[in-house]
Structure formats: structure tokens, C-alpha cells
C-alpha positions in Angstrom: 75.0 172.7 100.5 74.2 173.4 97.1 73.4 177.1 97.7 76.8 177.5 99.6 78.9 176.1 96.3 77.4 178.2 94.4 78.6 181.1 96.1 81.9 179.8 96.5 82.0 179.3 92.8 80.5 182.7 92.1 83.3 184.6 94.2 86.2 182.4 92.6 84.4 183.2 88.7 84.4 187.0 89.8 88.2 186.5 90.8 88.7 185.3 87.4 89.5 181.5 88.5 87.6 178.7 86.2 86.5 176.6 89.1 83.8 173.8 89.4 81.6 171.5 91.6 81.5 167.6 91.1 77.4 167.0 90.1 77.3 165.0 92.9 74.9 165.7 96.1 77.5 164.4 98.7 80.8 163.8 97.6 83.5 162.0 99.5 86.8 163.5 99.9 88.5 160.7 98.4 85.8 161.2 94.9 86.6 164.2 95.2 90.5 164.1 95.1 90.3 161.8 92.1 88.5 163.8 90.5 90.6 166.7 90.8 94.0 164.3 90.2 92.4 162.8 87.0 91.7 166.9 86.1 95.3 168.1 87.2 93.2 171.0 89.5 95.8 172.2 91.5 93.7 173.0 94.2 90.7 172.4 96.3 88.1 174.0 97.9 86.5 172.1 100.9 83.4 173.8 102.4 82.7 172.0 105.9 78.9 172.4 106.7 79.4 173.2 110.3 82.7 175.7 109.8 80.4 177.2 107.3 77.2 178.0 109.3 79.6 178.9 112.2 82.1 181.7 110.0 81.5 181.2 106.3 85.0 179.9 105.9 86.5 177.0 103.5 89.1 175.1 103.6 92.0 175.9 100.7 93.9 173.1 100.3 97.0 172.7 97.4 97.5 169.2 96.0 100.8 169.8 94.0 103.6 169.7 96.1 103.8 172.9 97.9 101.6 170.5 100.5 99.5 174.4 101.5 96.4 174.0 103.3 95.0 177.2 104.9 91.6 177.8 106.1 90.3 181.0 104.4 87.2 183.3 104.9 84.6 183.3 101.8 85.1 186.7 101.0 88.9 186.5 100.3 89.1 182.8 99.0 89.1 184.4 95.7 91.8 186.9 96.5 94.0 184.3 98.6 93.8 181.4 94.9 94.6 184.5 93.0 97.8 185.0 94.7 98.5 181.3 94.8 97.9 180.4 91.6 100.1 183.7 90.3 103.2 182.6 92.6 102.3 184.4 95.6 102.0 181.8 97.9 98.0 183.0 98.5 97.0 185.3 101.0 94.9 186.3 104.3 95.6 184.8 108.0 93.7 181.8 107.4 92.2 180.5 111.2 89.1 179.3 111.9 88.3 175.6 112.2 88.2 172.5 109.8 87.3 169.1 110.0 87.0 166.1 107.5 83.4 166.3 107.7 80.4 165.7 105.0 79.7 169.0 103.1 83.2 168.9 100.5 83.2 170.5 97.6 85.9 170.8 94.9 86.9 173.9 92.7 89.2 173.8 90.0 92.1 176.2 90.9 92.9 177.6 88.0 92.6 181.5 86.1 90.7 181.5 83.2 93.4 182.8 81.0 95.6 179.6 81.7 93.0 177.1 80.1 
């Protein structure tokens, strides 16, 4: 699952969004929301092995209290952030499945130009 975060994280860089991975092999979701609480990352990124190998989706899920979580193709993950982190509300039609399975990763949620 490394190779699959680190195209996630290259599409979110090339949408301008500072994101990163936690430098942990398997991460839990609970680490993983710590870790992101403790940060104040606004959002997450959770890549679930088996949506992934089925449609190269992610899950896009907004901790503040807007309470969004919207599963999102690869391609416009970077896009739909963008337009959530501006005010937009994201982006895209979402669908696709999801789970709380191994294979999480999180993303900080935030543009560049903000840090």
C-alpha cells in the first residue's frame, strides 16, 4: 500500500494541497485520527485496499464539523479537497464502496499557501 499513498500524495501535491502519510506500515484508524487531531488536518484521506484494487477510489472524510465524508475517485480527489478546503463544499458524485478495513492512510488537508 505504499505505492498507492504515494500516488495519492502525488495527485493532492500537484493540486497544491501539503498532505502527508503517517511512517507507519499499517496504521489504525484510530492512530491515524490522533494523529491528524493532534496536527489540526482538517481532513482525511482513507485508501481501503480492496475499494482500491476494485475502482482506485478513497475515502474523503472531514473531521471539523461539517461531519463530510464522500467517497471520491483518485483522479479528482485533488480537485474535490481543492473545493473543500476553498469553501466549496468539494466536488464530484462520490459512489463507490468503503469499509473500515486495513489499508488507511492519512493526508493532511490543507493548500500549501495556508501553512
Amino acid at each position: 500500500m505504499v505505492q498507492v499513498r504515494m500516488v495519492v500524495l502525488k495527485v493532492l501535491w500537484n493540486h497544491g494541497i501539503a498532505a502527508e502519510t503517517m511512517l507507519v506500515h499499517s496504521p489504525n484508524l484510530h492512530d491515524q485520527f490522533s494523529y491528524a487531531q493532534e496536527r489540526n488536518i482538517p481532513y482525511l484521506v482513507i485508501i481501503n485496499k480492496e475499494v482500491w484494487e476494485a475502482n482506485q477510489m478513497v475515502r474523503v472524510k472531514c473531521l471539523g464539523s461539517k461531519g463530510v465524508e464522500e467517497d471520491v475517485a483518485v483522479v479528482e480527489v485533488g480537485r474535490w479537497l481543492s473545493g473543500a478546503i476553498s469553501g466549496g463544499g468539494g466536488g464530484g458524485d462520490g459512489g463507490g464502496g468503503g469499509g473500515e478495513e486495513q489499508g488507511r492512510e492519512s493526508r493532511r488537508g490543507r493548500r500549501r499557501e495556508e501553512r
